[in-house]
N, C-alpha and C positions, 0 to 999 in steps of 0.2 A: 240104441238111440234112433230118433226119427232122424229124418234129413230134411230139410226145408226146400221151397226151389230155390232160396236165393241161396245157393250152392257158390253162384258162378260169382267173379271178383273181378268188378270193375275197376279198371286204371284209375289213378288217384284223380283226383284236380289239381290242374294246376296251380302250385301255390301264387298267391297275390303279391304283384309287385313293392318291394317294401318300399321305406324311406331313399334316395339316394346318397351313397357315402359321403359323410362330412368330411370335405378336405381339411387337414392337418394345419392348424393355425401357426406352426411351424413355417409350414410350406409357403402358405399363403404370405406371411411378413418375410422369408428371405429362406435363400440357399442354405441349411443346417452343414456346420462340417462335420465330414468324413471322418473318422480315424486315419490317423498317418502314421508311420512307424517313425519317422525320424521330424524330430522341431524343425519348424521353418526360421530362419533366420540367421541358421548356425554358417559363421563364416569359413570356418573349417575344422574339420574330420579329422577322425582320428588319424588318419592317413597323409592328409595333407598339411601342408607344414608353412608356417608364414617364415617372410624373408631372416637372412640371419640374425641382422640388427633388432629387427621387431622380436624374435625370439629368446635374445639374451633378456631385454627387459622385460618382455611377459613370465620368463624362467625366474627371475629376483621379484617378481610381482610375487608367485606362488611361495617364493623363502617367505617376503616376507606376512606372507596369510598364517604361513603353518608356525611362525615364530611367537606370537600373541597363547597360542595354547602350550608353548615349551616352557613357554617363560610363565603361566600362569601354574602349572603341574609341579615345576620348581619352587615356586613361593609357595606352593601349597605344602611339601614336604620334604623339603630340605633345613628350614627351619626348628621344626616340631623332632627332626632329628637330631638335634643339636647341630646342625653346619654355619657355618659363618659366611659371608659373602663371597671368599676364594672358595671357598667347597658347592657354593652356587655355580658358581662362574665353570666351575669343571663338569656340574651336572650337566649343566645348558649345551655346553661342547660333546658331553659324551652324548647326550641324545638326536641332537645336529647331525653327529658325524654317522650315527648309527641310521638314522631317519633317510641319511642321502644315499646308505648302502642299502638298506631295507627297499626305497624306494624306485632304486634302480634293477634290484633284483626283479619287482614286482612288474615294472613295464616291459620286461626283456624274458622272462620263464615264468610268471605269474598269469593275473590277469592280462596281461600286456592293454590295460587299459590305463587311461591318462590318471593316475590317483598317487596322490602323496602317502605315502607311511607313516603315520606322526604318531604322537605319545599315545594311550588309551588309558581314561579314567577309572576302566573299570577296575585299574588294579593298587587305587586308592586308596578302597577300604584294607587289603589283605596289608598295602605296604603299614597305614594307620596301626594294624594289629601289631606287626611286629614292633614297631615306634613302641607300642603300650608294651608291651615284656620287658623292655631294655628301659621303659623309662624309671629305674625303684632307685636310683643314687650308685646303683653298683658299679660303674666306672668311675675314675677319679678327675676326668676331665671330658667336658662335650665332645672335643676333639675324637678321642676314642670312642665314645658311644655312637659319634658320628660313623666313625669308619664299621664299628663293628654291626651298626645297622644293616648299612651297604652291602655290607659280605652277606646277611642273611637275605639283601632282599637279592644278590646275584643267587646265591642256591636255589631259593623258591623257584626262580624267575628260568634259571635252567631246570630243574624237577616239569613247570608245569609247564612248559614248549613243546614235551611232549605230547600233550593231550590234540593241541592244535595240529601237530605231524600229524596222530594218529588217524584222527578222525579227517583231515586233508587230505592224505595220501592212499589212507585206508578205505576212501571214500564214503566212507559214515558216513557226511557232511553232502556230499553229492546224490548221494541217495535221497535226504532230506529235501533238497532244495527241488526233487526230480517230482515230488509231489507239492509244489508249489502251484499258483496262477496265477494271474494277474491281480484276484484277490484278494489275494496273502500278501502280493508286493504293494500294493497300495498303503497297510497302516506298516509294514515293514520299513520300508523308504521314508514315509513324511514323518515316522516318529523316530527312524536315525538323526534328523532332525530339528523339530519339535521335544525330543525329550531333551536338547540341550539349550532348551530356554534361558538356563540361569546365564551362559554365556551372553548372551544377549543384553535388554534392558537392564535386569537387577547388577550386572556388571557393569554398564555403562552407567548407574545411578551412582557410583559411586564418587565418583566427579562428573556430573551433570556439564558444567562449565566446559570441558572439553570431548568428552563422549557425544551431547546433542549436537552440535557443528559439525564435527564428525557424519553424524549421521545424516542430517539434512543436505548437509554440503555435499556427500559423496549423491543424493538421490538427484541434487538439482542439479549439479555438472554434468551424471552422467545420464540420466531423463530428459531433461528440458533443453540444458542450455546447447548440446550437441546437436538438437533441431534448431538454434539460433545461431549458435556460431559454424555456418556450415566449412567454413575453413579448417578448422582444427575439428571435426565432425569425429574421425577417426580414431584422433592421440584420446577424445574424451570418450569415445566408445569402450577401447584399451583400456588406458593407461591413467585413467579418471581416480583411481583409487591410490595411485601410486602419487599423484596431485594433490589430492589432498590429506593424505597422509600428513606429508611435507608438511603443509599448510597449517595444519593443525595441530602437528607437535612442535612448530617452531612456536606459536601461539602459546601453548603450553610452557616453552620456553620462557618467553619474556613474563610468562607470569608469574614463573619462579623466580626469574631474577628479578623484578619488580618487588617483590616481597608479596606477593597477593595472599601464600601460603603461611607464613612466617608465623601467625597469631593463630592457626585452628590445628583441629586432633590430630594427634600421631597417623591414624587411621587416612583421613583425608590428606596427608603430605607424602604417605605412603602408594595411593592412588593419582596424585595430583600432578606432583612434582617430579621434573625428570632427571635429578640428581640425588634419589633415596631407593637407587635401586645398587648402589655402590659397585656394581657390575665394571664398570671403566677401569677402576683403581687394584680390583680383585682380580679381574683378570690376566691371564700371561700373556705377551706377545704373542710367542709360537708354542702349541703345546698340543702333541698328535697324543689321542685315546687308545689306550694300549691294551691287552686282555690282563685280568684280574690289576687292574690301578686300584683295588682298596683292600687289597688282601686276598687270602685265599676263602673261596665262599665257604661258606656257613649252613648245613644241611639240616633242620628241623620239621621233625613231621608234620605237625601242625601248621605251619606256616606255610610246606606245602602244599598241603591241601586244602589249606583255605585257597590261594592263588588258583586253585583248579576251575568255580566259577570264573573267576576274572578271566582266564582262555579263554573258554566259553563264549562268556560274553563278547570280548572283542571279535571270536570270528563273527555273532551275529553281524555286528555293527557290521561291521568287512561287509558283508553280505548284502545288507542297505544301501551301500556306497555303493557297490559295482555296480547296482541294478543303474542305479543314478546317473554311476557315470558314463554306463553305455548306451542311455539316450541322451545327454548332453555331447558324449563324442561321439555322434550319428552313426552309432554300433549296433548292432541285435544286440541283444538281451544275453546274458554269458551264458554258453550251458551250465548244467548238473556238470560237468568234469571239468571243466575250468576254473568254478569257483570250486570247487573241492580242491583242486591244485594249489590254489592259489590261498587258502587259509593252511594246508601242508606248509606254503611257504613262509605263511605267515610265523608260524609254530621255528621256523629256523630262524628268522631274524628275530623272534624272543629267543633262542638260544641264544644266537650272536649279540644279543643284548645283555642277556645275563654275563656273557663270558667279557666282555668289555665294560661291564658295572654303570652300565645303565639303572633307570629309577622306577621305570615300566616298562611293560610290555607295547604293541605296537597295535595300531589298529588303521583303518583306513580313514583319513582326515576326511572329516566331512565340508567344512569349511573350504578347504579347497576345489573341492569339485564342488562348489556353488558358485565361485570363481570362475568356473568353465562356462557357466550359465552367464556370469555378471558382461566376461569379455568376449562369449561368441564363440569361444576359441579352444576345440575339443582336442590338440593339437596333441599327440604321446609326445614325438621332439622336446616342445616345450615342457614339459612336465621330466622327461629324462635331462637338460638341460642344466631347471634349478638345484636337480643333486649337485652338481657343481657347487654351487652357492650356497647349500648347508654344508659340502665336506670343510671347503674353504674357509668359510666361517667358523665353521669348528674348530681347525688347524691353527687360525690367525685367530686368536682370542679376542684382541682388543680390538679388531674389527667388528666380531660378532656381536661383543660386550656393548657397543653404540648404536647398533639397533636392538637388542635386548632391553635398554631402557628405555624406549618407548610405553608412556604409561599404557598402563591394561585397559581403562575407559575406550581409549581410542580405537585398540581391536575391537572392542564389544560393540563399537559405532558400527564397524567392518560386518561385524558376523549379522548381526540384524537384518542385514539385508541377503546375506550368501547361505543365512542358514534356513531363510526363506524360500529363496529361489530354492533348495535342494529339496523343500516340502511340498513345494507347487509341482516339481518334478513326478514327486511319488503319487501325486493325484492324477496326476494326465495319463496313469498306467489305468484306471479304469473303464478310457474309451475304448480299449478291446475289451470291453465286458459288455453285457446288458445291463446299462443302468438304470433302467425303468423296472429291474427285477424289485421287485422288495425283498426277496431271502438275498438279493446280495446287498442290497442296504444293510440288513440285517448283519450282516457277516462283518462288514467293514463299519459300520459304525460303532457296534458291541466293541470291536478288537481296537480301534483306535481310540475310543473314550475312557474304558477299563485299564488298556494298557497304559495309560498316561493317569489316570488315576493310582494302579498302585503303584504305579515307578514315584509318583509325587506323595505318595502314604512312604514309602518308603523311605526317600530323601529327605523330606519334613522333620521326619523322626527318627534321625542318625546324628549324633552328636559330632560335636566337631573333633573327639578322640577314636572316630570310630563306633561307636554303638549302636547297630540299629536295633528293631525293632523286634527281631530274632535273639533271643537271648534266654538258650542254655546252657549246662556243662561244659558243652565242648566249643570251644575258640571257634576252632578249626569249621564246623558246622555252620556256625553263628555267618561266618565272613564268606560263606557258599551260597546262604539262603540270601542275606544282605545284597551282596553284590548280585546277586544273578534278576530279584526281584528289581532294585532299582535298575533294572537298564528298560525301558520302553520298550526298545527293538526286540530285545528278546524278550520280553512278556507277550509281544504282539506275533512274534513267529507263534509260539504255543499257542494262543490262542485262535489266530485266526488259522492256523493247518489243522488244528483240530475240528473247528465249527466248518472250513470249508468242504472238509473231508468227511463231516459226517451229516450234515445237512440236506437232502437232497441230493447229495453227489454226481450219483447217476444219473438223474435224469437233468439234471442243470449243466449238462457237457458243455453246450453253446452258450447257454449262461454266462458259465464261468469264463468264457473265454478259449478255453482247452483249444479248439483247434487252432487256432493262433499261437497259441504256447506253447504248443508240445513240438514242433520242428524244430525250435530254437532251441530247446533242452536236451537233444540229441547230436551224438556226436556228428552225423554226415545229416542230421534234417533240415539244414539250411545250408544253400552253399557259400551264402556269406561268412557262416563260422568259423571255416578253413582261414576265410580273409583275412577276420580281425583277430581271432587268435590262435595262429598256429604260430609255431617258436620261430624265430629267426636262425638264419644261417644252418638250418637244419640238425637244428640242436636235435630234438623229437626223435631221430635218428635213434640216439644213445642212450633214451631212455625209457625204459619196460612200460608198455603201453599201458599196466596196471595201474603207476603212477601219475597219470597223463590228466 
């Protein structure tokens, strides 16, 4: 080849000065915020602790949040199993007294986060199954068929605690959670939430007349009027919910005594009135929950294994709540070995459940750590506190029995708002993300729309004996796929640890948020972790760090 002389290589030109950068119309209208790791306005941590008088009443605040879902779990299957009002009255108490043991366990060797133990739904459909076996005329009085339900659902209910040990202790479950981010916690947490809509409005429609006052009342007392009344500014900050409570079931009262009820459906007197829940008269004075009160359990494969999704499920939910509750109680994030402990222990108090003849298994009240959001007040004391108030309740029947009939409307007024707050929770987890990504739109919109669609394809079309939408041969199968589809939360784990994990993964590190998330997930990569959950009194000591 020839060579030209223009051989030689001139330095470029300088390129030409462009446009000058558009400032961010952000910037220009006001200060954008920061991400913070902890809410502003929280009055106190998990750590710190309001005076003792404020404590006893914030601790019977939280009974009676978590009481609304005991008492609606009972009517829902206590009935359909042949019980009578006295056979209510002792479910109410066994689950009370178990809920206050559960729940103390959970704040002192669990999460040691501020969270109630209360009933879990997911174990509806498996109890429904067993109700359909027993229901063909083959005993000779409800009485019996009652008790022999019970025995079968104590067997199941001890068979399937262990799946929750296994995978707790064994740390399956910890492993899972160790490939999480922030957004997987996002449709995880709002749709611990969100999927329990029916609580809500279509609950509270049920008596309109006192569910909406309820609901209105509780926003205006404790929104509006505590910037007018700066005197009592405090009690309505607190104790607004406990006010109108009152207020609205004695309301209720006079309406039943009035006869307002008298002339309409069985259905509406049932909802309305606060003297058809027969609780008062059914219940015993004093009457402590004993291990096997309804016989010796009843061990059937099938029925086992159907109950095997319902663990499942419940540790998801668990799993939602914790995240919730440890930015409501101004905590990091729980590691991968904490919540793994902490569904391990959940899997014992379903044993301890089943061996005391309980109706379900346990999971983490979501409703009440909305409550933590409603009063400011991230406080463990207070939340170890109310155990008091369920055991005693439990113990003393007719005490219990007189907040037990408190119509259901008036909780659902309650949850409206606290099942809110715990969804707005699960949203504020994406500002340690890139929210301008669009593959994390992508991720977290897919997971929380789908997920809530099929849990609602699901629900829709489950009969009220139990049947969903799954339906072959085997029982046992039917009541696995059922329940595990209808729960949101866990539709929404699958989904979104899948799409976040295969998505771009790698190179969406900062994306996703990972550097921010992965210190908290690790045993010593925060030093706050030690803080908020290591054991008390040196428990830790005694127990094989495997478990831990």
């Amino acid at each position: 080849m020839v060579e030209t002389g223009n051989h030689h290589q001139h330095p470029p030109a300088p390129a030409a000065a462009g446009p000058p950068p558009v400032p961010s119309m952000a910037t220009s209208m006001g200060r954008p915020w920061p991400p913070a790791e902890q809410l502003h306005h929280l009055q106190y941590c998990i750590h710190s602790n309001p005076s003792w008088h404020e404590t006893v009443v914030l601790a019977f605040q939280h009974y009676i949040v978590m009481l609304g879902t005991t008492v609606l779990i009972a009517n829902t299957l206590v009935t359909p199993m042949g019980g009578d009002a006295e056979d209510k009255a002792r479910v109410i108490q066994t689950i009370l007294f178990m809920s206050g043991i559960n729940t103390l366990l959970q704040t002192l060797i669990g999460t040691r986060l501020p969270t109630v133990m209360g009933v879990s739904f997911a174990y509806v459909l498996p109890v429904l199954s067993i109700i359909r076996d027993y229901n063909d005329g083959q005993f000779p009085s409800e009485k019996q068929r009652f008790r022999h339900t019970m025995r079968t659902v104590q067997g199941s209910l001890i068979i399937s605690s262990f799946v929750n040990i296994i995978i707790g202790y064994g740390q399956a479950w910890g492993n899972l959670i160790r490939i999480f981010s922030p957004i997987i916690v996002v449709p995880v947490v709002t749709l611990t939430s969100l999927g329990l809509f029916l609580r809500g409005f279509p609950l509270l429609a049920n008596c309109v007349e006192i569910g909406l006052p309820m609901l209105i009342l509780l926003i205006v007392s404790q929104q509006y009027l505590r910037h007018l009344l700066k005197r009592i500014q405090m009690i309505l900050e607190r104790y607004a919910l406990l006010v109108c409570l009152a207020l609205i079931w004695a309301f209720a009262a006079i309406l039943t005594v009035s006869g307002a009820y008298n002339n309409v459906s069985v259905a509406t007197k049932l909802s309305c009135r606060t003297d058809r829940s027969f609780l008062m008269s059914a219940a015993p004075w004093i009457s402590i929950p004993y291990p096997f009160q309804w016989g010796t359990p009843i061990f059937r494969a099938s029925h086992v294994f159907g109950m095997f999704g319902a663990a499942i499920v419940a540790s998801a939910e668990s799993t939602g709540v914790f995240f919730a509750a440890s930015r409501l109680a101004g905590a990091t994030a729980p590691p991968a070995h904490v919540v793994s402990r902490s569904v391990g222990l959940q899997g014992v108090g379903v044993l301890l459940e089943g061996i005391f003849g309980s109706i379900s298994g346990n999971t983490a009240s979501v409703e009440n750590v909305g409550l933590l959001g409603l009063t400011r007040i991230g406080s463990r004391r207070v939340v170890q506190i109310s155990t008091g108030f369920m055991i005693f309740f439990a113990i003393f029947g007719k005490f219990g029995a007189f907040f037990a009939s408190i119509p259901l409307p008036i909780f659902a007024g309650v949850y409206c708002i606290l099942l809110g707050i715990v969804a707005a929770v699960g949203i504020s987890f994406i500002q340690f993300t890139d929210t301008n990504s669009m593959r994390n739109m992508y991720v977290i919109g897919v997971s929380l729309f789908l997920s809530l669609s099929i849990a609602q394809y699901f629900i829709s079309n489950t009969t009220r004996a139990g049947y969903g939408p799954v339906r072959t041969a085997g029982g046992w199968f039917n009541d696995i796929l059922n329940t595990i589809f209808a729960s949101a939360p866990f539709v929404a784990i699958i989904l979104a640890t899948v799409l976040d994990n295969t998505l771009e993964a790698r190179h969406a590190i900062d994306e996703r948020g990972i550097p921010w998330w992965k210190p908290f997930q690790r045993r010593n990569g925060d030093s706050r972790n030690e803080e908020f959950y290591s054991f008390p009194l040196r428990v830790g000591e005694y127990i094989p760090t495997r478990f831990l």
